[in-house]
Each structure stands twice: as structure tokens, then as C-alpha cells.
C-alpha positions as CSV (number, residue, x, y, z in Angstrom):
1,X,100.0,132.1,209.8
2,X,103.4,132.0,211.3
3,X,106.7,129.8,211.0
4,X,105.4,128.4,214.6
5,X,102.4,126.4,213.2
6,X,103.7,125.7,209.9
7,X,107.1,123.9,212.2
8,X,108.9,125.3,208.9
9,X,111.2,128.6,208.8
10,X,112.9,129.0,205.1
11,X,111.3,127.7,202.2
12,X,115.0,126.7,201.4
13,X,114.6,124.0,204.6
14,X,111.3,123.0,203.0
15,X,112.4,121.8,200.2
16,X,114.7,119.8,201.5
17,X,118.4,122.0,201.2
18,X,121.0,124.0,203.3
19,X,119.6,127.0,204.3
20,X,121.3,130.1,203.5
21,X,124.8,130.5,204.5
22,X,124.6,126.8,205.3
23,X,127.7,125.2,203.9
24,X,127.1,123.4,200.8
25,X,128.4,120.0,201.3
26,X,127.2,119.8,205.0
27,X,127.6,115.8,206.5
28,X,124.6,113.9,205.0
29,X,123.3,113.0,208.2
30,X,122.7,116.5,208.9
31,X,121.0,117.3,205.8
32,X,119.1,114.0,206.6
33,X,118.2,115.1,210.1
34,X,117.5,118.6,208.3
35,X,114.5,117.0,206.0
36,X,113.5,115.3,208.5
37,X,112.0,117.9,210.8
38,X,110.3,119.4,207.8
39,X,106.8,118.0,208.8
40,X,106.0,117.5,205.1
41,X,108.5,115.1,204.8
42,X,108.4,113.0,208.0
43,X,103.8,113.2,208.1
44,X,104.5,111.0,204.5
45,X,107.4,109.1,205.9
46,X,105.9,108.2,208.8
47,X,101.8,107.8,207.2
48,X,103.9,105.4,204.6
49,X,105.4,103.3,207.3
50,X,102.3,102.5,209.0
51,X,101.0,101.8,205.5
52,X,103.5,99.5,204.5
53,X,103.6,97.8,208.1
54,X,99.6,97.1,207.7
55,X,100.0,96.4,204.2
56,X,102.0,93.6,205.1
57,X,100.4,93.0,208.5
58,X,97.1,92.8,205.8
59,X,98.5,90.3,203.9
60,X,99.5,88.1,207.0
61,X,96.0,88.5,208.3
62,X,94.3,87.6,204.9
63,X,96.9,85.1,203.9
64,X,95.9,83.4,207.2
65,X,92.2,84.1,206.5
66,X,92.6,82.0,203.6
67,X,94.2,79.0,204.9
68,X,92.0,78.7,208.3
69,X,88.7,79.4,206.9
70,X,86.7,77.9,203.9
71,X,86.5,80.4,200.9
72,X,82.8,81.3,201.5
73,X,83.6,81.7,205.0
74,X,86.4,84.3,204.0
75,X,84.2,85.9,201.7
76,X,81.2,86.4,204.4
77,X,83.9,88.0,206.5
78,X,85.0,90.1,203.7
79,X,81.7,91.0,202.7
80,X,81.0,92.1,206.5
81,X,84.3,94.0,206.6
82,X,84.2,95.6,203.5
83,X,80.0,96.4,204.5
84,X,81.1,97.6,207.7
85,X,84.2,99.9,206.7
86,X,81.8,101.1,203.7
87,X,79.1,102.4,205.8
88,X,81.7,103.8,208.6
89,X,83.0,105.6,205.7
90,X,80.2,107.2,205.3
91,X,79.0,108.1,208.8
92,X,82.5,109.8,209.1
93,X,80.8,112.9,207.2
94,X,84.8,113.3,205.6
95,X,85.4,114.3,209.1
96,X,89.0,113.4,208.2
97,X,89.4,115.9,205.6
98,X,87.8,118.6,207.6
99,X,90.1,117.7,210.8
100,X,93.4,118.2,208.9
101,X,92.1,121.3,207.7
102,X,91.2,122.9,210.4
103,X,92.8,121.0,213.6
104,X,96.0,122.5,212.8
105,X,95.0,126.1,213.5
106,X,92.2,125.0,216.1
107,X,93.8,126.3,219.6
108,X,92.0,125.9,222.3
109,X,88.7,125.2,220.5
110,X,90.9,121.6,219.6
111,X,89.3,119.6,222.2
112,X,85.6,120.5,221.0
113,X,86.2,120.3,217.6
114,X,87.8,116.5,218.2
115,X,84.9,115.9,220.2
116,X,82.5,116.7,218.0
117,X,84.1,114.8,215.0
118,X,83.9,111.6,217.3
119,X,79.9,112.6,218.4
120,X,78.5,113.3,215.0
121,X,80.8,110.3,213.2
122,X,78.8,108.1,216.2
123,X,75.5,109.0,215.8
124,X,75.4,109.1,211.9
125,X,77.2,105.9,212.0
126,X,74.2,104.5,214.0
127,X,71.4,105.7,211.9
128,X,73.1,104.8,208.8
129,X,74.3,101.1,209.9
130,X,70.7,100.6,211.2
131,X,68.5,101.8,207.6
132,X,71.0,99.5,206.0
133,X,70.0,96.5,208.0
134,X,66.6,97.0,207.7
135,X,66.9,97.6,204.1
136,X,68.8,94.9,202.5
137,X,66.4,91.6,203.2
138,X,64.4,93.8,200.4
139,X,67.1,94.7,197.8
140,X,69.5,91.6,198.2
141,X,70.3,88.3,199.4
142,X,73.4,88.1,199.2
143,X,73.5,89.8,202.5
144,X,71.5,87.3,204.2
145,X,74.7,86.6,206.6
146,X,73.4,89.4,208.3
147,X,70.2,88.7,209.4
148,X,71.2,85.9,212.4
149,X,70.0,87.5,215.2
150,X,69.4,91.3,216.8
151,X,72.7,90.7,218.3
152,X,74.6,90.6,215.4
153,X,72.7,93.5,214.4
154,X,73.3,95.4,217.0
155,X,77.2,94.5,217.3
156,X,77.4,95.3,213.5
157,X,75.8,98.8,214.0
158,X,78.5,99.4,217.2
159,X,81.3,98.1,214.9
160,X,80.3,100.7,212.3
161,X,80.7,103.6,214.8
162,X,83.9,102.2,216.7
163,X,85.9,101.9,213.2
164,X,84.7,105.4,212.3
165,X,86.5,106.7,215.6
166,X,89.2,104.6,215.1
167,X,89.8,106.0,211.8
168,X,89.4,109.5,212.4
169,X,91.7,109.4,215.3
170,X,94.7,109.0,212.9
171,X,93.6,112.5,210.9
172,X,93.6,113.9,214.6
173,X,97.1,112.3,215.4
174,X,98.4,113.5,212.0
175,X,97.0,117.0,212.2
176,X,98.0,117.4,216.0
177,X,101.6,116.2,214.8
178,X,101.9,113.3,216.8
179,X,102.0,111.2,213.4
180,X,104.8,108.9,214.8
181,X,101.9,107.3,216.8
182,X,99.8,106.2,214.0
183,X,102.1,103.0,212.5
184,X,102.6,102.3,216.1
185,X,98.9,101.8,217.0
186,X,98.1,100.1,213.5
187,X,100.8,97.9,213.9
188,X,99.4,96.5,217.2
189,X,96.0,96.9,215.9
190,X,97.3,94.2,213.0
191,X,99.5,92.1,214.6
192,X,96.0,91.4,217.7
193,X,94.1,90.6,214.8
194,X,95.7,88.1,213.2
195,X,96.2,86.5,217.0
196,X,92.5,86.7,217.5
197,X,92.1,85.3,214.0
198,X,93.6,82.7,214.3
199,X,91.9,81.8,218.1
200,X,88.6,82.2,216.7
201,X,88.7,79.7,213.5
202,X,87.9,77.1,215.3
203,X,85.4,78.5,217.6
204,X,83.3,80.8,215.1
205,X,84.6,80.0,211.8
206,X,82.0,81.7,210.2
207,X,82.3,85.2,212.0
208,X,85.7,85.1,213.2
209,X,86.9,87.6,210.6
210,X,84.6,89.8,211.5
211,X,84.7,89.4,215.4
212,X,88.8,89.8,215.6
213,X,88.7,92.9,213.2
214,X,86.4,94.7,215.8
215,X,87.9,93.7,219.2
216,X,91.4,94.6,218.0
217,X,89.7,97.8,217.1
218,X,88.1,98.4,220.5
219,X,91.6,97.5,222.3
220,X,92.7,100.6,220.3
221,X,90.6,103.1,221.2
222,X,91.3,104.0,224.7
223,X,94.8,104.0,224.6
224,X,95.6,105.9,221.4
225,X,92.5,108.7,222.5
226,X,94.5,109.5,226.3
227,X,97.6,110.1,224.1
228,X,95.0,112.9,222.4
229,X,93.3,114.3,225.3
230,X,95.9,114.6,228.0
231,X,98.9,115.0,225.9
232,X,98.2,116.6,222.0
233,X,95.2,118.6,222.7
234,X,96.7,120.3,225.4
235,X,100.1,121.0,223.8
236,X,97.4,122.8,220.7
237,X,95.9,124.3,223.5
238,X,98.9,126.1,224.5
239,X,99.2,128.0,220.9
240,X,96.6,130.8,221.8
241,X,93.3,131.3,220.5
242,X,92.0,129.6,217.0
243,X,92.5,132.8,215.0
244,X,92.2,130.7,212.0
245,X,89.2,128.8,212.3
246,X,86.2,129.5,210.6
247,X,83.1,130.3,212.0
248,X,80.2,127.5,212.5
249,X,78.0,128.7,209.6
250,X,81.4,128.0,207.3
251,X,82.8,125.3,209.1
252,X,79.5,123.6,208.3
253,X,79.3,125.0,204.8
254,X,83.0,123.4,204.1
255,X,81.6,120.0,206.1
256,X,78.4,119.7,204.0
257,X,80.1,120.3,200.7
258,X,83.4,118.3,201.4
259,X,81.3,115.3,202.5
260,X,79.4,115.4,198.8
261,X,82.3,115.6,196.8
262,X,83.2,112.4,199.3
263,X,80.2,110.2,199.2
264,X,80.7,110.2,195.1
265,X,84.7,109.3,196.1
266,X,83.1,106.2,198.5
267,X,80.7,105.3,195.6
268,X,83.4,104.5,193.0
269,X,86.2,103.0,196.0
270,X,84.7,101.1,198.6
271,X,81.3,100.6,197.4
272,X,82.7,97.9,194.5
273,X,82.8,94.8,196.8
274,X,79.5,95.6,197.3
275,X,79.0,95.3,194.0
276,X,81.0,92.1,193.2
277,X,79.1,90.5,196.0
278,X,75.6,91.5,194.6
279,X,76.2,90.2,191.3
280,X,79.0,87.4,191.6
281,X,78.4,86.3,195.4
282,X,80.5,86.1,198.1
283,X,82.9,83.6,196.4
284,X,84.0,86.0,194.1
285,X,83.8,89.0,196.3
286,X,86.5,87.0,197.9
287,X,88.7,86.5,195.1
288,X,88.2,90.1,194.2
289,X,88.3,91.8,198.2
290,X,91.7,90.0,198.1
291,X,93.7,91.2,194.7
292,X,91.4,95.3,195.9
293,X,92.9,95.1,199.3
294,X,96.7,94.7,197.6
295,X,96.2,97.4,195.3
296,X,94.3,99.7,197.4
297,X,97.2,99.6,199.7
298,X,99.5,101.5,197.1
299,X,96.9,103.8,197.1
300,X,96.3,104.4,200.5
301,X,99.9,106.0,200.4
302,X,98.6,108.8,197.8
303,X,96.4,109.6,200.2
304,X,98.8,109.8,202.9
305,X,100.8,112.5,200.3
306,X,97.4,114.5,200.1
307,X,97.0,114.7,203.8
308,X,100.2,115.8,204.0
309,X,100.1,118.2,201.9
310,X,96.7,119.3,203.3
311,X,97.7,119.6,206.8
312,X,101.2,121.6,206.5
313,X,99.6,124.4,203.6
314,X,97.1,124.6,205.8
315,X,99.1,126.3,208.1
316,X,100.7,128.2,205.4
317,X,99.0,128.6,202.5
318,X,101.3,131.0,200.8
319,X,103.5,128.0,200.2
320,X,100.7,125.6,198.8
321,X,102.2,126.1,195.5
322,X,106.0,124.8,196.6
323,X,104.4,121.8,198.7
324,X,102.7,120.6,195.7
325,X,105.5,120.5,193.5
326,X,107.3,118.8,196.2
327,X,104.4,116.3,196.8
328,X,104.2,115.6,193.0
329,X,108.0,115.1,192.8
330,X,108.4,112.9,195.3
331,X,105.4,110.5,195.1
332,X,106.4,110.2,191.4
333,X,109.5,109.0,192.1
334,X,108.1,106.6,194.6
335,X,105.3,105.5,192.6
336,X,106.0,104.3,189.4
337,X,108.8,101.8,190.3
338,X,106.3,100.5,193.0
339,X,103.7,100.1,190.6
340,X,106.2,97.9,188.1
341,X,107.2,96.4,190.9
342,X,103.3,95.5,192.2
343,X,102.8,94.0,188.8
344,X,105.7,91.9,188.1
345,X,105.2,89.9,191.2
346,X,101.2,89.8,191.2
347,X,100.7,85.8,190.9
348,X,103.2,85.7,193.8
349,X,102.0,87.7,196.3
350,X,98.1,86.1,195.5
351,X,100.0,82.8,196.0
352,X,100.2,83.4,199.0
353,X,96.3,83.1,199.9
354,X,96.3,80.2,197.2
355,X,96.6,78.8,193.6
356,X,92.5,79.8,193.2
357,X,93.5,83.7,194.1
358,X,96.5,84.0,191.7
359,X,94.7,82.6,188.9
360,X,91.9,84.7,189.4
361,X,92.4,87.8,190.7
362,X,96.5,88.7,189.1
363,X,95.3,91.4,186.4
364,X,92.7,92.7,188.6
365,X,95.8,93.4,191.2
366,X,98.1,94.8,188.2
367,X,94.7,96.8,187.2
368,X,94.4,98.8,190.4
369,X,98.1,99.0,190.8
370,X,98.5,101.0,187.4
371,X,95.6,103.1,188.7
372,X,97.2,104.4,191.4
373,X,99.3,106.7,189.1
374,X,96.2,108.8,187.5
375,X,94.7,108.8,190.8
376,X,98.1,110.4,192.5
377,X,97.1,113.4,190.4
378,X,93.6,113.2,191.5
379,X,94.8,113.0,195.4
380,X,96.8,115.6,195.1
381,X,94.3,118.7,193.2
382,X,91.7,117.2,195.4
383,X,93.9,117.8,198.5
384,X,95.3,121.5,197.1
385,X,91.3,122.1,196.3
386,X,90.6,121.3,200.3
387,X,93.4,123.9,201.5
388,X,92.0,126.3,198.9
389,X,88.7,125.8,200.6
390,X,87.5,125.1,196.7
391,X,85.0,122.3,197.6
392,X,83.2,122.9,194.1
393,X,86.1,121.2,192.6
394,X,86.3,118.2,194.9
395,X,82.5,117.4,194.4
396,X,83.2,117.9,190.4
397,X,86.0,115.6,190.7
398,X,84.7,113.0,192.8
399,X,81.3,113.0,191.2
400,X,82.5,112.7,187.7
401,X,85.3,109.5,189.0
402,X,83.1,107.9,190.9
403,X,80.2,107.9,187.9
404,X,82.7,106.6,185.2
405,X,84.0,103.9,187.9
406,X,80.2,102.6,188.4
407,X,79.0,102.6,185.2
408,X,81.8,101.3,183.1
409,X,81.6,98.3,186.2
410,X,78.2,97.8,185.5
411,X,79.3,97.3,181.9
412,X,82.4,94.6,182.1
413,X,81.4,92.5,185.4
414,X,78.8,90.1,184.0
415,X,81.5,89.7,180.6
416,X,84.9,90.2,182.7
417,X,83.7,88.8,186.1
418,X,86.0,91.1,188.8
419,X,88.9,91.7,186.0
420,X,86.3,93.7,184.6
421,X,86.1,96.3,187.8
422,X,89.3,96.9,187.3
423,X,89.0,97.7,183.5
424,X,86.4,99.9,184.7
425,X,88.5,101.5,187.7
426,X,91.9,102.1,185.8
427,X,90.3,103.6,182.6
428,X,87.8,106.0,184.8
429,X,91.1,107.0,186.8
430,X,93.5,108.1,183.6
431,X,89.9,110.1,181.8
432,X,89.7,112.0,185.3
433,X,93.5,112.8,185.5
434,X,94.0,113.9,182.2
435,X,91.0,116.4,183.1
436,X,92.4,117.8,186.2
437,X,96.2,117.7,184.9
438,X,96.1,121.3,183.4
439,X,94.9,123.1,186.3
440,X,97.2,121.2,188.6
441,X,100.4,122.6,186.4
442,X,98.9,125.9,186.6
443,X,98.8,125.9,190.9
444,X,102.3,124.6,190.3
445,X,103.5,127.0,188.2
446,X,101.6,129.8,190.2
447,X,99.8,130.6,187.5
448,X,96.4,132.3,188.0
């Protein structure tokens, strides 16, 4: 693949220095302005921004949640958010992996590809959303809240296919290198939530959460998708032919298999409110949802490294080797302080939703936060696995975190309540790490 799709000339710029014959102690602003256009470094930069804007937009939203709504009524629309997302999740086939794979090097077969992301992700998302409505009056009633009507039914199975495109559509964004776009559109996604929010708690207090989550999500659609097909796909399409993309036979081969190794990943992440809501009710799903959500958020910046790093060696694999090492330096760095930082002021930031959160739900925030360092590693092999195209590993990986993360929850919720889930998550995260850790240091080393 050549310097054109990988943006990135010298390995010298990629990491960040002069290039040769550059002088040394060049004005910081254009070193600055040098790591900048390094699309490793500003795809993170600008993934972390729009994490850290929704993070906090997230915490408005909820903190808001929790003062205008009763807590059952927060932890129905928790419940159907978290449902929702889950099951979206898993209709997206790990679409987004496979986009910022292959996208990259895509050419004029971009548009289809994009196209059929969005198709399949739609169609699954509407068989899967409807075999888990009729299911559930069988297996649970907790999920009662569910059953008011075919019209709820039917909005809930739309909303499971209109979050899938809505999440894909940032892989597409990041892997057509208009990544600047995606804090801008989650921004105004959050900040037309928590307006809607906050018009519908008097009117439908009991699905307002649920009803301003998916019309802010449908407001975002259109706009952000004629940005992709009138101005990124076309701008792809002007790179020549797809020289790099697979045939169907493997591109479905690498779909199938990533999308194992992912379902085990979405068993042992998103599928634990589920959990807490089976076995503790929606009360305490709503404790729990609330301390997850803050420390998933640190997390959802590990994944934004992986992406990173998937997208750019992707388009230069010879230098896979070098990204990692620059991925794992730099997230480190980032990382721990924010983690000691997450749970130092744990009680605080739950304060916000109430006295009932902090009490409850503190060490399950400073649990997940401590995760997020064991699973960095994990992010990052699983993401050098993807450009490798070694989706053996992934489903290894996942399979074995996700069974440790169910089992060892099954074990401490009914004696822990939801400080047990994250007992369960942290210690499945650091047995998982240590297993991967060796093989990591020997990509990074370039070591066969």
C-alpha cells in the first residue's frame, strides 16, 4: 500500500519527530502541527474528544434523568436503552470492525460496501429485536415494560436498527478520514437529548428516556449520512480501484469469524445490565447502569486507540509493529492517571445523580475504572489481530473474557449485589491480559 492511503511518508513523522534533515529544535508549533497530520494521532485525538464531550454530555443527560424521573422510572429507561443498544450491538454483525478494515482501501467499491453494512445491520437488527420481544414474556418479567402495546413493539424494533446505523456511521467517518465529524455529530446528538429529556418528563415520564434517546438519533442520521455519500465516498472513489479488498468469499469469511469472536465481547460488556436487571430488578439495574456508563466511558477511549490503530496499519501493514508500540505508549500514559483520577473522585461524580447512587454504586465505578488498564492490552492485540486478519485469536480472546466475566458474575451478584459485577469484570480483565501480554511484546518487538 502506498504513502497516499496510509496519509504518512517517514516513519520518522509517524512517530511523532523531525524528519530527516529537519532541524532539531524546530518551533513547537510546528512539530505540533507535524503530529498532528499523522492520522494515528489526530483519529485518537479527535475519537477522544467526542468521547470526552459525550462522556460529559452522558452525565448531564443521566444526572438530569435522575432528578426528573422517579428511580424505577430511570431504571425502565435504562433497562430499555441498555436492551436496545445490546441487541443493536448485535445486529451490527461487528460491521464496525470490518469497515475500518477494509473501507480504507475500498475505492470505488466504498459506496456498496457502506451500503451494505447499513442493509444487513437493518435487517438483522429487525429479526433479532423481534425474537427478543416475543421471547422474553417466557423467560422474564422483569421486562414486562415492554409488552404495552404493538406500537411500542414495533418503535423498539426500529430503534434497534436506527442506533445500529447510527453507530456504524462513525467507523465509516473514521475509516473515510472525516473523523473530525464524529464529536461534532455526538455532541448535538447529546446536547438534543437532554433538551427532549427534559420536554418529555412531564408528558411521558415513564418512556421519556427512551423516546428522546431515539429521536435525537433519527435527527442524526440524515445529516451526518449526505456528508458520507456526496462528500467522503466520492473523495475514496477518486483513489482508483479497490486493489486491496478481498474477495466476497473472504470478506465474508473475516465477517462471520470477527462477529464470533464479537458476540462473546457483547456477552461479557453490554449484556450485564441485563443481568442486574434479571436478578436485582430495575432499581438496581439503575444504580448499577449509572456507576457502568461512567466507567465504560474510560473504556470507550481504548477502543477508540484500537480503531486507530486498526484503520491506519491497515493501510500499511508493514508498520503495524511501530503503530502498536506507539498506541501502547501513549494510551499508557493517558490511562493510568485517568484511572487514579476516576477513583479518587467516584462518590463525587455519583453525587451528582444523588446521595442513593454514590453510596451504592462508588466501588463498582472504581471497579470498572481499574479494568480499563487490562483491557487496554486486550483492545489493542485484538485490534493488531483484526489487521493481521488473525480472527482465531479475537474469538479466543473474546470467548475466554467474556466466559470468566459471566460466570464469576453469576457467582458474586446475589452475595455482592452490582459491586459484585464488577469484582467479576476487573478480575476476568487482568487473567485475560496477563494471557495475551506475551505475544503482544513479541508483535512489538517484531519478533516472530
Amino acid at each position: 500500500m502506498t504513502g497516499r492511503h496510509s496519509g504518512i511518508a517517514d516513519p520518522a513523522i509517524a512517530d511523532g519527530a523531525p524528519a530527516v534533515g529537519a532541524v532539531a529544535d524546530a518551533p513547537v508549533a510546528a512539530r505540533l502541527r507535524r503530529h498532528l497530520r499523522n492520522p494515528l494521532n489526530s483519529n485518537v485525538y479527535a475519537l477522544m474528544a467526542n468521547t470526552v464531550l459525550s462522556s460529559l454530555l452522558g452525565v448531564a443527560y443521566w444526572a438530569i434523568a435522575a432528578r426528573l424521573y422517579t428511580t424505577a422510572e430511570l431504571g425502565i429507561g435504562a433497562a430499555l436503552v441498555s436492551t436496545m443498544t445490546f441487541l443493536s450491538n448485535l445486529s451490527q454483525l461487528n460491521l464496525n470492525g470490518t469497515l475500518a478494515r477494509f473501507l480504507p482501501a475500498a475505492g470505488r467499491q466504498g459506496t456498496r460496501l457502506v451500503g451494505y453494512a447499513y442493509g444487513t445491520s437493518c435487517l438483522v437488527a429487525l429479526a433479532i429485536s423481534g425474537a427478543f420481544l416475543a421471547i422474553t414474556p417466557f423467560v422474564a418479567d422483569q421486562f414486562d415494560f415492554l409488552h404495552r402495546g404493538p406500537l411500542l413493539a414495533l418503535c423498539f424494533a426500529l430503534a434497534v436498527a436506527g442506533w445500529g446505523v447510527f453507530t456504524l456511521q462513525d467507523s465509516v467517518l473514521t475509516a473515510l478520514r472525516g473523523v473530525v465529524w464524529v464529536p461534532v455529530e455526538n455532541a448535538l446528538f447529546s446536547v438534543l437529548k437532554i433538551a427532549l429529556l427534559v420536554l418529555l418528563a412531564g408528558a411521558a415520564p415513564s418512556l421519556g428516556i427512551f423516546v428522546s434517546w431515539n429521536l435525537a438519533v433519527v435527527a442524526a442520521l440524515i445529516p451526518v449520512n449526505v456528508l458520507v455519500f456526496r462528500r467522503l465516498l466520492p473523495r475514496l472513489h477518486a483513489r482508483g480501484d479497490a486493489g486491496a479488498l478481498p474477495g466476497r468469499r473472504a470478506l465474508a469469511r473475516f465477517v462471520a469469524l470477527d462477529y464470533v469472536g464479537y458476540l462473546f465481547m457483547q456477552a461479557g460488556t453490554n449484556a450485564l445490565p441485563l443481568i442486574v436487571t434479571a436478578r436485582l430488578g430495575a432499581e438496581a439495574n439503575g444504580v448499577f447502569y449509572v456507576a457502568w456508563l461512567l466507567g465504560s466511558s474510560a473504556e470507550l477511549v481504548a477502543y477508540h486507540f484500537g480503531t486507530s490503530l486498526t484503520v491506519e496499519a491497515a493501510a500499511d501493514e508493514s508498520r503495524l509493529a511501530t503503530y502498536t508500540r506507539q498506541m501502547l505508549r501513549r494510551a499508557l500514559l493517558l490511562f493510568t492517571p485517568a484511572v487514579v483520577l476516576l477513583c479518587a473522585s467516584a462518590p463525587l461524580l455519583l453525587t451528582l445523580f444523588g446521595e442513593h447512587y454514590a453510596g451504592a454504586g462508588a466501588n463498582t465505578l472504581r471497579l470498572f475504572a481499574i479494568a480499563v488498564l487490562p483491557k487496554l492490552v486486550v483492545i489493542v492485540f485484538v485490534a493488531a489481530s483484526r489487521v493481521q486478519r488473525r480472527v482465531g485469536r479475537i474469538i479466543l480472546v473474546n470467548a475466554a473474557a467474556s466466559t470468566l466475566v459471566l460466570s464469576l458474575t453469576l457467582v458474586t451478584i446475589d452475595e455482592l449485589g452490582v459491586t459484585g459485577v464488577g469484582v467479576a469484570y476487573l478480575a476476568a480483565q487482568l487473567l485475560v491480559a496477563g494471557a495475551v501480554l506475551p505475544a503482544l511484546l513479541r508483535l512489538v518487538r517484531g519478533t516472530p
